[in-house]
NUMAR-470273 format. One line per 8 residues: number of its first residue (from 1); their letters; for each residue z, y, x of N, C-alpha, C. Coordinates in pm, whole numbers. Each point is the difference from the previous one (the first is absolute). Layout:
N
NUM> a> Z Y X Z Y X Z Y X  ...
END
This chain:
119
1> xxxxxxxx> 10545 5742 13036 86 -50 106 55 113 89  -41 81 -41 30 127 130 84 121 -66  -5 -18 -102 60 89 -149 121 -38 -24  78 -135 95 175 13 -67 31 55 -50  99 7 -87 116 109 -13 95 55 90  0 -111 79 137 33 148 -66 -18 96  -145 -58 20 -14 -32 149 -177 -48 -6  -72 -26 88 -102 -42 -25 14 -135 27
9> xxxxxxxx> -85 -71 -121 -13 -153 -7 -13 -73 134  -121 76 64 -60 -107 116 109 42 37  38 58 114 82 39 97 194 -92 30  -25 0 -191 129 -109 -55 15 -118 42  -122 -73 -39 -55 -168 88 -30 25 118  -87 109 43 42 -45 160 143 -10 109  70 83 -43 121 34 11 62 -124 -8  -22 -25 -110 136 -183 -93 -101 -90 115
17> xxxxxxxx> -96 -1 25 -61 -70 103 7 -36 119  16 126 74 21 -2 122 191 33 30  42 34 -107 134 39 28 33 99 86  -81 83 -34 9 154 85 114 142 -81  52 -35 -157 29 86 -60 110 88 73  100 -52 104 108 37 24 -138 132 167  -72 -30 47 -108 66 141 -32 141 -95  -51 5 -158 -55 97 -74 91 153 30
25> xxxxxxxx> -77 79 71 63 135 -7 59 88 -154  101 13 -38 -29 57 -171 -6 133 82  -32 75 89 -75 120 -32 -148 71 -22  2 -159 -34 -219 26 -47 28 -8 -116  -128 85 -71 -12 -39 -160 -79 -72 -21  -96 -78 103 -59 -112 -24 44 -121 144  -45 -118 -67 131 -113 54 -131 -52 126  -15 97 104 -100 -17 97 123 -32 113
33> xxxxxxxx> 104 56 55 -35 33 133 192 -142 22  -33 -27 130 138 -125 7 20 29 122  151 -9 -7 73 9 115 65 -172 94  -61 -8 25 -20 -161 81 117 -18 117  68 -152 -7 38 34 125 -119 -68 156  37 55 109 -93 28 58 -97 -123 27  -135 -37 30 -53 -110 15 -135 43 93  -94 -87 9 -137 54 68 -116 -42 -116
41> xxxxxxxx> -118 50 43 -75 1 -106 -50 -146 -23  -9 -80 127 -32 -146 -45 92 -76 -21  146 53 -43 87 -75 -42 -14 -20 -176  -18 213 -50 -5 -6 -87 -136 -93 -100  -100 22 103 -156 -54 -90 33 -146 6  97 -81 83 38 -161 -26 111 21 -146  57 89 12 112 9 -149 -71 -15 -121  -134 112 -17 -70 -35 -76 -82 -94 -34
49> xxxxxxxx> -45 -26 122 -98 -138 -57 119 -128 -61  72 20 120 119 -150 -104 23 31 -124  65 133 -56 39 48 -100 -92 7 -126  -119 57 0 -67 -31 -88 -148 -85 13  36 -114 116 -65 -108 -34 -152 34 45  -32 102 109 -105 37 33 -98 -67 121  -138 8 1 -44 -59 109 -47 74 89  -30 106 8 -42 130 52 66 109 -29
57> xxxxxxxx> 21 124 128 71 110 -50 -99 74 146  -44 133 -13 -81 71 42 118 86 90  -1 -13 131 135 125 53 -95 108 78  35 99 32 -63 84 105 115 111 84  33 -98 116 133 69 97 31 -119 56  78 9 101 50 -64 43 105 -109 -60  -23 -132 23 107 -69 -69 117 -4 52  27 43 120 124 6 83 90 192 -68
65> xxxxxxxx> -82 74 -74 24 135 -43 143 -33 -58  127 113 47 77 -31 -115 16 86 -130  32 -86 -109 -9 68 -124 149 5 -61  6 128 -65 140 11 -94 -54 67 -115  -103 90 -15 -51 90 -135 -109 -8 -11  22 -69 -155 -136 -71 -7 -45 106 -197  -119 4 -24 -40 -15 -145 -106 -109 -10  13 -19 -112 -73 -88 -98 -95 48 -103
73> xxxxxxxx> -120 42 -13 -64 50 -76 -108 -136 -50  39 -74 -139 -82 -89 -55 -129 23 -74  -78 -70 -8 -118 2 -55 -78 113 33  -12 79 -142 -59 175 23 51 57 112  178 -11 -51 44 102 81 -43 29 166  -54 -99 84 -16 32 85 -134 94 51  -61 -20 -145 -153 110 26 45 145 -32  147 -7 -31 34 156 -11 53 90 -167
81> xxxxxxxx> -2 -90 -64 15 5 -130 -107 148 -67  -105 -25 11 -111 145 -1 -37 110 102  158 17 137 -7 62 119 -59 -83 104  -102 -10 51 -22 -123 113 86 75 140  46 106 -3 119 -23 111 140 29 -5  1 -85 -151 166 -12 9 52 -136 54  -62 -59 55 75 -95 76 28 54 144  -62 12 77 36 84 102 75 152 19
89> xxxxxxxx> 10 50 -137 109 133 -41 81 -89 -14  13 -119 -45 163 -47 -33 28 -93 129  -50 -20 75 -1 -70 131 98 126 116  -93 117 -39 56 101 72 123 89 16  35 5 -138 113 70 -99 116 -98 25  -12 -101 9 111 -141 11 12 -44 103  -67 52 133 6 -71 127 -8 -146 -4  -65 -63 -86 2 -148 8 -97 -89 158
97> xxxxxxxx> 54 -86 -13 -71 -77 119 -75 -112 -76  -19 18 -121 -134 -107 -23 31 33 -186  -173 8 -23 -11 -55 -114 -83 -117 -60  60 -64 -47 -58 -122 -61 -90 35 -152  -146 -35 17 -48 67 -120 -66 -155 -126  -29 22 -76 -73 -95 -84 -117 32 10  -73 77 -78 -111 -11 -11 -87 168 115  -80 -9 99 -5 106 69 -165 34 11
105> xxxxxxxx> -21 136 20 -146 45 56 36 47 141  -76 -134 20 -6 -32 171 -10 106 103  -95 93 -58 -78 81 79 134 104 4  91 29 -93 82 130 38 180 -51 17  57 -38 -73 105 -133 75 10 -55 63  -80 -67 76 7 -98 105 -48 111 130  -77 64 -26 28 116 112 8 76 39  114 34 -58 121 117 -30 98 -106 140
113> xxxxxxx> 10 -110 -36 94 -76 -14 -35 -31 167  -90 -3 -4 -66 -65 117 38 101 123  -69 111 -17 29 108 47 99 61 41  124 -30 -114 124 94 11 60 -158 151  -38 -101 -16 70 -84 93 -48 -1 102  -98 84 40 -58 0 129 42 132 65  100 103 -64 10 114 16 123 -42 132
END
């Protein structure tokens, strides 16, 4: 699924999903980072739960925060794909104001995350 030929699988359905393809920066070589128009963070975590039908979504910031640059790192990807701090190198490198992760180790993502919002 991650092996396309043109694109990675997951990233494809979430995309056709949420209808984000037109937000996707093409100057990444991986389909992480979206250019949003502007919203707050508890606007976006209600988008998602409607959108893919969720009952819970975990935030840490303010829900009033506003957001325009966001990544998406699914499943693995958010433990770093073998780097455990490439989520926060790509947090940093991209100036993003939030990343949304799938699957995470609590102890170093969440407070990174935690941290950088208390700065």
């Amino acid at each position: 699924m991650h092996m396309g030929s043109e694109t990675d699988y997951i990233y494809k359905g979430l995309l056709r999903e949420i209808g984000w393809d037109k937000y996707l920066q093409p100057d990444e070589k991986c389909p992480w980072i979206y250019q949003i128009p502007k919203t707050t963070l508890g606007q976006l975590a209600y988008f998602f739960k409607k959108k893919l039908n969720m009952d819970t979504i975990q935030i840490i910031g303010d829900e009033n925060m506003p957001i325009t640059r966001i990544c998406i790192l699914v499943g693995g990807g958010s433990l770093g794909l073998g780097v455990e701090e490439m989520p926060m190198q790509v947090m940093e490198r991209n100036k993003l104001d939030l990343i949304i992760a799938g699957d995470i180790t609590e102890w170093t993502l969440c407070a990174y995350i935690n941290d950088a919002y208390q700065m």
